[in-house]
N, CA, C and O atoms as a Tinker XYZ file with bonds, in Angstrom:
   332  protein
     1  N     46.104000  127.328000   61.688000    73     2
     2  CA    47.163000  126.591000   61.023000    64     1     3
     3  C     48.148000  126.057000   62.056000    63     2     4     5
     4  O     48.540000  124.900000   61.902000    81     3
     5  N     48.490000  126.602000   62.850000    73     3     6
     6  CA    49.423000  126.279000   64.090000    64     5     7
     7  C     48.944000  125.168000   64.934000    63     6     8     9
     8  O     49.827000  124.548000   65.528000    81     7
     9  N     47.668000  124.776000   65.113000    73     7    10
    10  CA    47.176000  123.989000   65.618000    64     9    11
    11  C     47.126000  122.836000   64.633000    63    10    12    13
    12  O     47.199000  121.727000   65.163000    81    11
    13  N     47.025000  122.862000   63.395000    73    11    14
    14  CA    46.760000  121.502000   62.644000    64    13    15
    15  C     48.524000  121.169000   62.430000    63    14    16    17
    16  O     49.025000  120.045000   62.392000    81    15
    17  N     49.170000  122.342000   62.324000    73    15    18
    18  CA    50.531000  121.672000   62.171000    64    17    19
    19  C     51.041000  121.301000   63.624000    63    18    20    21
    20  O     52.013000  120.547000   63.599000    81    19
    21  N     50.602000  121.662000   64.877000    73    19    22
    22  CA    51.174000  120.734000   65.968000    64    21    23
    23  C     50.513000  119.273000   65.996000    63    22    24    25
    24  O     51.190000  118.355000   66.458000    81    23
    25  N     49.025000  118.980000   65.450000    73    23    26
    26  CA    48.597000  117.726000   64.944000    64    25    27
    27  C     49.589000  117.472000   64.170000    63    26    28    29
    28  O     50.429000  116.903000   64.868000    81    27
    29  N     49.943000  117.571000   63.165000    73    27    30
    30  CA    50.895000  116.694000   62.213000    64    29    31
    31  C     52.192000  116.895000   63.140000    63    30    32    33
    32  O     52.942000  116.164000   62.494000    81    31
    33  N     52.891000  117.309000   64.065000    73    31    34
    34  CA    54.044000  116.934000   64.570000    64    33    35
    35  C     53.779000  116.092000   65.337000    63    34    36    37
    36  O     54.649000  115.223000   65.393000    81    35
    37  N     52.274000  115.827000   66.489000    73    35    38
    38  CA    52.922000  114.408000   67.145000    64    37    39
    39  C     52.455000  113.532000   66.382000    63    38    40    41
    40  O     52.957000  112.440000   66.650000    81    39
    41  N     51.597000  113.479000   65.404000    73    39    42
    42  CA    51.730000  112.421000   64.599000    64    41    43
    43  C     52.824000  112.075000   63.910000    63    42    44    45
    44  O     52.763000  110.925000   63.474000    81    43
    45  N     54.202000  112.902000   63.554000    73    43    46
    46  CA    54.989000  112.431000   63.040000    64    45    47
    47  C     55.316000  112.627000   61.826000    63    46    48    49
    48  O     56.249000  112.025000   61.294000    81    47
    49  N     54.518000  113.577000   61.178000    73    47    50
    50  CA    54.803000  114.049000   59.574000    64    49    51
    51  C     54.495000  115.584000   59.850000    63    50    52    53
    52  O     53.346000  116.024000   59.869000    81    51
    53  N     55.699000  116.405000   60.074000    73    51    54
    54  CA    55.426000  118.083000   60.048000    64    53    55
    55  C     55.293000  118.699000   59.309000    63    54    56    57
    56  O     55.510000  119.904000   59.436000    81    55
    57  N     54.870000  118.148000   58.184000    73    55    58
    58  CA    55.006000  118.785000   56.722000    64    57    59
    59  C     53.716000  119.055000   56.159000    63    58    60    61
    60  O     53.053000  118.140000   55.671000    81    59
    61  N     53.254000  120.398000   56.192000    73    59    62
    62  CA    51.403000  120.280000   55.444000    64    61    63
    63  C     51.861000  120.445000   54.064000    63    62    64    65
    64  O     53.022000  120.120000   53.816000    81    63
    65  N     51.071000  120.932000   53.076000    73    63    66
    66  CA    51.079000  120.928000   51.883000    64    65    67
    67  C     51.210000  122.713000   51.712000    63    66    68    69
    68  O     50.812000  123.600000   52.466000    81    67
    69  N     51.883000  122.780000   50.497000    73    67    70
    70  CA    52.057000  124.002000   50.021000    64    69    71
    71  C     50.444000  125.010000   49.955000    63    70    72    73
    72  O     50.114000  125.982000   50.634000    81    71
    73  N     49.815000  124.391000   49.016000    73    71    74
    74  CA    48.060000  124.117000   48.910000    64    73    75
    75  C     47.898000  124.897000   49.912000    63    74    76    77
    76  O     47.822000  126.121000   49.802000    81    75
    77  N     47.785000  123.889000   51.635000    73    75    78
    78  CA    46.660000  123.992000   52.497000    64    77    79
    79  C     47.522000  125.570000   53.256000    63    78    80    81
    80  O     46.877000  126.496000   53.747000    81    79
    81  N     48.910000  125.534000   53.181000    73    79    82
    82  CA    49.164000  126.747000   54.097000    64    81    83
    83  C     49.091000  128.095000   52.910000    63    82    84    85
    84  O     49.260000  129.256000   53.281000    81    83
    85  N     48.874000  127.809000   51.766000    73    83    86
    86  CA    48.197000  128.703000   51.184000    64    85    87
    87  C     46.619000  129.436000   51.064000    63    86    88    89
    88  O     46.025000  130.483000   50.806000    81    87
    89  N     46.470000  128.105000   51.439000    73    87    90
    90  CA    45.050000  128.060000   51.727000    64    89    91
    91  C     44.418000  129.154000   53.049000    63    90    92    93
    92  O     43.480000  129.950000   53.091000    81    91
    93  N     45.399000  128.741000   53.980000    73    91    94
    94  CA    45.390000  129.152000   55.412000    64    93    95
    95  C     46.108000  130.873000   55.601000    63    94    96    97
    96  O     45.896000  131.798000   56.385000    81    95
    97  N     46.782000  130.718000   54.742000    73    95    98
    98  CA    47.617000  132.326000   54.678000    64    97    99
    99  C     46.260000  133.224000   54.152000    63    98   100   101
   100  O     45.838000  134.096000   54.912000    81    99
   101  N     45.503000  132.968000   52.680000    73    99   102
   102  CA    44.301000  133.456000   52.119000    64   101   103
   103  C     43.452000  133.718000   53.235000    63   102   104   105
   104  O     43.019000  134.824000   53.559000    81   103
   105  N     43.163000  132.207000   54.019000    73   103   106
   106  CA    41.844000  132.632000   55.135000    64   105   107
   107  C     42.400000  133.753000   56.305000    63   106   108   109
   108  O     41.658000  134.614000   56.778000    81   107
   109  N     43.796000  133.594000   56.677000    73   107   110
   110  CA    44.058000  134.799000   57.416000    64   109   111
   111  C     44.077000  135.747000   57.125000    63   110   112   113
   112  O     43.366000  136.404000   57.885000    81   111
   113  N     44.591000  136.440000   56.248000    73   111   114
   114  CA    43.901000  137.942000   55.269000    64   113   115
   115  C     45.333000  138.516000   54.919000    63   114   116   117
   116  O     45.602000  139.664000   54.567000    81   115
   117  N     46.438000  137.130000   55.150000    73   115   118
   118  CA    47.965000  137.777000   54.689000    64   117   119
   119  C     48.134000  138.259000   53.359000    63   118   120   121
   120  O     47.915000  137.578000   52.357000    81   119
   121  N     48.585000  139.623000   53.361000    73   119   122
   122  CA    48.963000  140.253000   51.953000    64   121   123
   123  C     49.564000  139.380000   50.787000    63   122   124   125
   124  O     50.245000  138.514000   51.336000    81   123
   125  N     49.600000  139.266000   49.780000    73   123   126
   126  CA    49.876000  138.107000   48.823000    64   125   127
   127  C     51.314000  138.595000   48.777000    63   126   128   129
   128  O     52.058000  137.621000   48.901000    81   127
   129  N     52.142000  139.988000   48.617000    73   127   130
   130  CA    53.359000  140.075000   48.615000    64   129   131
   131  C     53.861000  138.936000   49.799000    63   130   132   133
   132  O     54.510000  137.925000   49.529000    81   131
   133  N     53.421000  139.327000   51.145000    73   131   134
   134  CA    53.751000  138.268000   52.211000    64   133   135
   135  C     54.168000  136.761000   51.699000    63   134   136   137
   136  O     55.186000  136.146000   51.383000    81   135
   137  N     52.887000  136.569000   51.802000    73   135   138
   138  CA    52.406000  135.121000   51.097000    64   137   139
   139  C     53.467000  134.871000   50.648000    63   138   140   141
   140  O     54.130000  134.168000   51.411000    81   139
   141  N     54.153000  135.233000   49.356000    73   139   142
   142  CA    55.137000  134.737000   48.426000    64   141   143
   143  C     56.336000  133.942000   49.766000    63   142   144   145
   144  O     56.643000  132.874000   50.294000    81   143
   145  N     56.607000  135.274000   49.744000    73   143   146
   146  CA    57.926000  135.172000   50.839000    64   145   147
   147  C     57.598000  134.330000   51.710000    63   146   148   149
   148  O     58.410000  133.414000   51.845000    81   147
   149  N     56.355000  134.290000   52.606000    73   147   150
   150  CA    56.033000  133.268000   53.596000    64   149   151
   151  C     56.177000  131.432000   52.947000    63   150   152   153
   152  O     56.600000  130.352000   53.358000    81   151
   153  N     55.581000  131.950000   51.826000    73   151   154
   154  CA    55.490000  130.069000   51.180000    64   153   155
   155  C     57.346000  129.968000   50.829000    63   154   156   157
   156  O     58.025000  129.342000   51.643000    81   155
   157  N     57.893000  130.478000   49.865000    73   155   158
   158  CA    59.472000  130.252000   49.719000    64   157   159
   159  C     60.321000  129.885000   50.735000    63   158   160   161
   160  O     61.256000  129.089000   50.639000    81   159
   161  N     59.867000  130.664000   51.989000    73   159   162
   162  CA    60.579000  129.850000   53.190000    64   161   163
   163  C     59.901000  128.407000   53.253000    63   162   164   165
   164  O     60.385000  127.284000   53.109000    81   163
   165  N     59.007000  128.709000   53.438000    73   163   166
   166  CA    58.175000  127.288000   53.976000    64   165   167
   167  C     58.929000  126.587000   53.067000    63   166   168   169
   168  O     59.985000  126.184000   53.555000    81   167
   169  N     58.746000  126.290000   51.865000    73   167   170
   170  CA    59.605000  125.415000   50.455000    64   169   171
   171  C     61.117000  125.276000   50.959000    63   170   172   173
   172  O     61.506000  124.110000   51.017000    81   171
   173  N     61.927000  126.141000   51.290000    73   171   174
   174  CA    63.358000  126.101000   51.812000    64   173   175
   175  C     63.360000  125.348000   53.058000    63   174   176   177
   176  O     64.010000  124.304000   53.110000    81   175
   177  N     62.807000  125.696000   53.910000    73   175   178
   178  CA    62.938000  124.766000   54.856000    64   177   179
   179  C     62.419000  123.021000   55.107000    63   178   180   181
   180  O     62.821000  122.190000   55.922000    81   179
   181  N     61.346000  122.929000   54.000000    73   179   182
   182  CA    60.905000  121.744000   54.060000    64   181   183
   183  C     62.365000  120.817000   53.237000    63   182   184   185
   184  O     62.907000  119.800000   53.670000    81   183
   185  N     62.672000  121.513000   52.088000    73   183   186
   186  CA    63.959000  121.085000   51.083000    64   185   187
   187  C     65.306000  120.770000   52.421000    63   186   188   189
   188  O     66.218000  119.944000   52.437000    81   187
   189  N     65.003000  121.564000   53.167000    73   187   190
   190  CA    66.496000  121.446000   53.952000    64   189   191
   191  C     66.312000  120.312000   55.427000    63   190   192   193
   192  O     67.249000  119.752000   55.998000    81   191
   193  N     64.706000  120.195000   55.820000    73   191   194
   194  CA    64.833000  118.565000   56.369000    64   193   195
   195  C     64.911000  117.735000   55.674000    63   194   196   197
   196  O     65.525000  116.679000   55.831000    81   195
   197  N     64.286000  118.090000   54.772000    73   195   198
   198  CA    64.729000  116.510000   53.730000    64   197   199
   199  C     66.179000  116.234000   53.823000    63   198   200   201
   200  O     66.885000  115.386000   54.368000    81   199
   201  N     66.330000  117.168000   53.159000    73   199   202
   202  CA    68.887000  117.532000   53.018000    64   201   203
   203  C     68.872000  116.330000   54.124000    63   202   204   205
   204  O     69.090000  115.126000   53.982000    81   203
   205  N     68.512000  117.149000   55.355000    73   203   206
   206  CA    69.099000  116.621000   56.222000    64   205   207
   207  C     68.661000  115.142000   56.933000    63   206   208   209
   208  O     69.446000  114.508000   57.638000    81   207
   209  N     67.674000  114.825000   56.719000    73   207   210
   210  CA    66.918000  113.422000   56.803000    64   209   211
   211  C     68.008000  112.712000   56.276000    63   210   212   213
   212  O     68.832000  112.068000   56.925000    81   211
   213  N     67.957000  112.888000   54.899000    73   211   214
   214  CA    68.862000  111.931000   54.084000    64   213   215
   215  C     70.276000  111.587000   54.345000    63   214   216   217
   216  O     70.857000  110.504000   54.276000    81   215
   217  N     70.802000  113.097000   54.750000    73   215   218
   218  CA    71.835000  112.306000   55.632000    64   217   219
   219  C     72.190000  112.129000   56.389000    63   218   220   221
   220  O     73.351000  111.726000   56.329000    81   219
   221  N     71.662000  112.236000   57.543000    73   219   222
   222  CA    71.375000  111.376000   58.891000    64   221   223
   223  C     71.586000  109.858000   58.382000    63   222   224   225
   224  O     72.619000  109.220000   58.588000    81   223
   225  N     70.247000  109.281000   57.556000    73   223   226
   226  CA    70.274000  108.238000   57.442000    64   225   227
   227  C     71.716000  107.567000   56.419000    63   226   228   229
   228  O     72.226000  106.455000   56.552000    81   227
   229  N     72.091000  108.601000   55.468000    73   227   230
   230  CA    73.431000  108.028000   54.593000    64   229   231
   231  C     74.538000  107.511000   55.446000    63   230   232   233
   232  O     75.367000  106.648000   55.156000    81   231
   233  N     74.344000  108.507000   57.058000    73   231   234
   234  CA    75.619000  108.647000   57.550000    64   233   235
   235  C     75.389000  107.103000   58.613000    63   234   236   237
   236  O     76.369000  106.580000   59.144000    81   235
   237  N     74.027000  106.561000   58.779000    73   235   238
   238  CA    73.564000  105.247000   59.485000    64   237   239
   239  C     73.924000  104.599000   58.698000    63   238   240   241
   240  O     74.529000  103.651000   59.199000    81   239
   241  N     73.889000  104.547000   57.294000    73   239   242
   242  CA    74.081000  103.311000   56.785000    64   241   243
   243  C     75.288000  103.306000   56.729000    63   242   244   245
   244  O     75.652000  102.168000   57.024000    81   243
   245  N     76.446000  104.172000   56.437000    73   243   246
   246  CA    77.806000  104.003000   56.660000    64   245   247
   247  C     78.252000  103.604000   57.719000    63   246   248   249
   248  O     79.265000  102.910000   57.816000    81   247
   249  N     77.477000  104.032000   58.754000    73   247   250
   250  CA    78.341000  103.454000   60.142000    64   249   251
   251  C     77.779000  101.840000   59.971000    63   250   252   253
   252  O     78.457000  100.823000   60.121000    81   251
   253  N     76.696000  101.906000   59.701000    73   251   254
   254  CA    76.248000  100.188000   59.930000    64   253   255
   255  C     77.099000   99.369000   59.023000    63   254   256   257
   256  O     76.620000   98.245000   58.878000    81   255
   257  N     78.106000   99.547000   58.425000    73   255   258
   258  CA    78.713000   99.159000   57.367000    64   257   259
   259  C     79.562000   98.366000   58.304000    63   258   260   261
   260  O     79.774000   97.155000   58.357000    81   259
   261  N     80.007000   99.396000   59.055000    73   259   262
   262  CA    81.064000   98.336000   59.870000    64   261   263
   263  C     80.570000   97.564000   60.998000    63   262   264   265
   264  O     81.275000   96.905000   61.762000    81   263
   265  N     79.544000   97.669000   61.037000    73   263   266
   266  CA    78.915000   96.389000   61.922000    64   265   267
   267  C     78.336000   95.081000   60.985000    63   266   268   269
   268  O     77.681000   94.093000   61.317000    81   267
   269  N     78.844000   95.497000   59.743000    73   267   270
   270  CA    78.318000   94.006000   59.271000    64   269   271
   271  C     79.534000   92.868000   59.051000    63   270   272   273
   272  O     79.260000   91.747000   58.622000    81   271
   273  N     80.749000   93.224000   59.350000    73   271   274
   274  CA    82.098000   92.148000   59.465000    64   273   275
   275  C     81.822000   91.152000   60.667000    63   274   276   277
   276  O     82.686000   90.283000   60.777000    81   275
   277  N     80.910000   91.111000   61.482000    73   275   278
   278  CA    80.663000   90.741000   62.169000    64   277   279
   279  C     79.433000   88.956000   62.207000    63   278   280   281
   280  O     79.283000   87.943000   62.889000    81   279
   281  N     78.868000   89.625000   60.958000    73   279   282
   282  CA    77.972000   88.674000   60.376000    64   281   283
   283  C     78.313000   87.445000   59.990000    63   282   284   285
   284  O     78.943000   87.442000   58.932000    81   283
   285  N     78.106000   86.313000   60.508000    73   283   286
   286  CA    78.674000   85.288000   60.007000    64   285   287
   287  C     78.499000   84.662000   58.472000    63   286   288   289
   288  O     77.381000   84.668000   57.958000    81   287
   289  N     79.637000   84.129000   57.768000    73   287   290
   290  CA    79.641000   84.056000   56.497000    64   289   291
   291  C     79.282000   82.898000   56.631000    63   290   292   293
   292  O     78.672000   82.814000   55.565000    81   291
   293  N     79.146000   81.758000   57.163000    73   291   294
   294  CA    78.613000   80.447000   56.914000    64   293   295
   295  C     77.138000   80.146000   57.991000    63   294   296   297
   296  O     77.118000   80.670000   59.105000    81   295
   297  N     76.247000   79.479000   57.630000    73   295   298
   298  CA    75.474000   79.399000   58.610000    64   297   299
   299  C     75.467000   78.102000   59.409000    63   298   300   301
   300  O     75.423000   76.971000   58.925000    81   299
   301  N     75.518000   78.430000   60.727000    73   299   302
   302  CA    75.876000   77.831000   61.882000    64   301   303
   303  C     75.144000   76.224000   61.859000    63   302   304   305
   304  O     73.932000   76.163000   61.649000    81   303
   305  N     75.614000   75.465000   61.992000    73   303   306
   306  CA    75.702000   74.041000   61.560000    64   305   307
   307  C     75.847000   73.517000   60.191000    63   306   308   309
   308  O     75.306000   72.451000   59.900000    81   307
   309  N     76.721000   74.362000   59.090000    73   307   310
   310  CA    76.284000   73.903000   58.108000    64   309   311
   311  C     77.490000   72.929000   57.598000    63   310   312   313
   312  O     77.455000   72.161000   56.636000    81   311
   313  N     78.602000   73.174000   58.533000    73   311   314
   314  CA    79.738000   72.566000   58.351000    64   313   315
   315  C     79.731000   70.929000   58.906000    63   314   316   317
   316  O     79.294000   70.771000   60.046000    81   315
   317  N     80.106000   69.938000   58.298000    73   315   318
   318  CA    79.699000   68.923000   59.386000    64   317   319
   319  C     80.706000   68.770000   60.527000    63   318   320   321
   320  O     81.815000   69.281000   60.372000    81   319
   321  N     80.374000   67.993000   61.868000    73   319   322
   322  CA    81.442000   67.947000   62.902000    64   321   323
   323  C     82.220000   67.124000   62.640000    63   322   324   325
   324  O     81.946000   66.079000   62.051000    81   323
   325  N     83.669000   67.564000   63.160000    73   323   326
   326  CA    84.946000   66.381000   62.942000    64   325   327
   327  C     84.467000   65.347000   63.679000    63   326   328   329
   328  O     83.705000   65.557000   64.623000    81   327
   329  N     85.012000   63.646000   63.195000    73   327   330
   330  CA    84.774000   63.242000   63.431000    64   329   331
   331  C     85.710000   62.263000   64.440000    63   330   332
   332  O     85.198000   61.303000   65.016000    81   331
């Protein structure tokens, strides 16, 4: 399991499925009391990159907020030249 989840980190999605690391806990011979507790973290921590994904990006789009006063409100030649 450690090996397919360092595949999914440099690919870029660290997240396996509830399923397959259940799957993988079974083929290792982890006690099912374990198991529980092992998957609930797994579930908590996947819930809490998300948390935090989201606002990373809430807190980008707020800052990008103030880089958009910058944007021009008319587009450039649309005014005609004095004459």
């Amino acid at each position: 399991m450690k090996d397919q989840a360092n595949t999914y980190l440099a690919a870029g999605a660290p997240f396996i499925s509830n399923s397959e690391a259940q799957a993988e806990l079974d083929k290792a011979g982890v006690p099912a009391v374990a198991q529980v507790s092992v998957l609930a973290s797994y579930e908590d921590s996947q819930i809490a990159g998300l948390r935090t994904s989201l606002s990373i990006l809430a807190v980008m789009g707020v800052i990008s907020l103030f880089f958009t006063g910058r944007i021009p409100r008319e587009q450039p030649g649309s005014t005609p030249a004095p004459a």
